[in-house]
N, C-alpha and C positions, 0 to 999 in steps of 0.2 A: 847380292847373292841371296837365293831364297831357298835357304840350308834347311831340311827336317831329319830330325831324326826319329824313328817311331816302331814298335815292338813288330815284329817282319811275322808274316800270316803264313799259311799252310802256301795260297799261291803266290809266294814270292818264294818257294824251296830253288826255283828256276834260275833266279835272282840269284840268290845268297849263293848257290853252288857257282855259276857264274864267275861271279866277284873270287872267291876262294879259288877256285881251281885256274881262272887267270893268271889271276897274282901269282901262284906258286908257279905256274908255268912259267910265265915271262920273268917274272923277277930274283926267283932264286936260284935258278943256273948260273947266277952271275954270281952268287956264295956258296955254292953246294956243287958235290958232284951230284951225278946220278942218279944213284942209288940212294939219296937223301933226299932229293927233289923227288921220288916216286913215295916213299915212305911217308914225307909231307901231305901229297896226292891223298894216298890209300888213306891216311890218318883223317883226314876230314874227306869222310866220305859220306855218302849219298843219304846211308841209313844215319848217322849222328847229326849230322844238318840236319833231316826231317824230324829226329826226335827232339832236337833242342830247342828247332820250330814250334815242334807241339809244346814242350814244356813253357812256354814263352817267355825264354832266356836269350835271343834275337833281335836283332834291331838292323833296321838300316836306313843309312844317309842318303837320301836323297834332293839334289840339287835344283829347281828348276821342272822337276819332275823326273831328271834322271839317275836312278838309281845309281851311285857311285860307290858306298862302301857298305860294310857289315860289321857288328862286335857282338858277340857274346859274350854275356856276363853269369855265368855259374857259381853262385855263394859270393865267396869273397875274389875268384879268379876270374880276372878280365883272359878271352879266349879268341881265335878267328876273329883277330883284329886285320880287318883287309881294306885298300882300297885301289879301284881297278888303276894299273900304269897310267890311263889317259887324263888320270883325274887327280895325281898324287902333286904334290907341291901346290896345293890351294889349302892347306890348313884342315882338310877332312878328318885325318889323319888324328891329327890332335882333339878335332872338335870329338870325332868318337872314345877316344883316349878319354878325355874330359869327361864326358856323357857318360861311360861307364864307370869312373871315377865317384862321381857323386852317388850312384847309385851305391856303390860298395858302402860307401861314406856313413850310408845314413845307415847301415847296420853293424857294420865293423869294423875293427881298429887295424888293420891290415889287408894291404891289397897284395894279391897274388899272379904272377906270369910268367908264361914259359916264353922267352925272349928269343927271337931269330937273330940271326946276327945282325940281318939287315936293319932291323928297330932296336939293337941292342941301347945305340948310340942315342935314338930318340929318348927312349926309357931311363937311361942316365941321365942325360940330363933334364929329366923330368923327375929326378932326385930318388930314384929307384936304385936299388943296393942288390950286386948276385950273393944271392944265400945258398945257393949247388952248381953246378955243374955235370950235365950229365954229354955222353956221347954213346949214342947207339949203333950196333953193327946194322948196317941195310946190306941190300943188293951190290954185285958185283966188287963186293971186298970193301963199299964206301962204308964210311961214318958220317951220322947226323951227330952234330955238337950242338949244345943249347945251355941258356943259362935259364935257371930259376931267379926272378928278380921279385923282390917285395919294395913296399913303401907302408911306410906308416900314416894313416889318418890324421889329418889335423885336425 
């Protein structure tokens, strides 16, 4: 496997939105209603991907040469942690976990994330602790639920 990971440019915004708006499509109807899967949608949208592209807080995995995931790392909070359905269960997943792990590492003593349920289970047992719990009203009467999870630096 000829894994990179590497900070995602102005023309990878195609990419990165890509990746992000897959994943919530295909994967989280299977834990969200509706109205929480569009909330997802809108919440990383077109103008926050291109800014955080620009600020270069972006990165993505690519495999081979095929672009498979994405993480944003803002401060201390790893962010649009994704990677597309065809490519999940080869370790990307982690390796970007990882990769943004270290980076938080080497400036602060706490990492920070808003957890989907669908990675709730990964981020446990990747020794992450929920510190809130929030639930937002969306569309058609749904709620989005999320936990806030931290870890402490070693």
């Amino acid at each position: 496997m000829s894994m990179e990971i590497r900070k995602a440019e102005e023309k990878d915004f195609e990419i990165v939105k890509r990746i992000t708006q897959t994943t919530i499509r295909t994967v989280y109807p299977k834990y969200y209603p509706a109205g929480a899967v569009e909330f997802f949608s809108q919440h990383h949208s077109d103008e926050r991907i291109l800014r955080d592209i620009e600020a270069g807080i972006v990165y993505v995995l690519t495999d081979e040469g095929t672009c498979a995931g994405t993480v944003t790392v803002a401060g201390n909070e790893i962010n649009r942690l994704f990677v597309l359905p065809e490519h999940q269960h080869k370790g990307f997943g982690r390796a970007l976990l990882s990769f943004a792990e270290e980076k938080i590492k080497a400036s602060y003593d706490t990492i920070r994330m808003d957890a989907s349920l669908p990675a709730k289970k990964i981020y446990l047992l990747r020794g992450y602790k929920e510190t809130e719990y929030h639930i937002i009203p969306t569309e058609n009467g749904d709620f989005l639920c999320y936990d806030v999870m931290e870890k402490r630096t070693e």
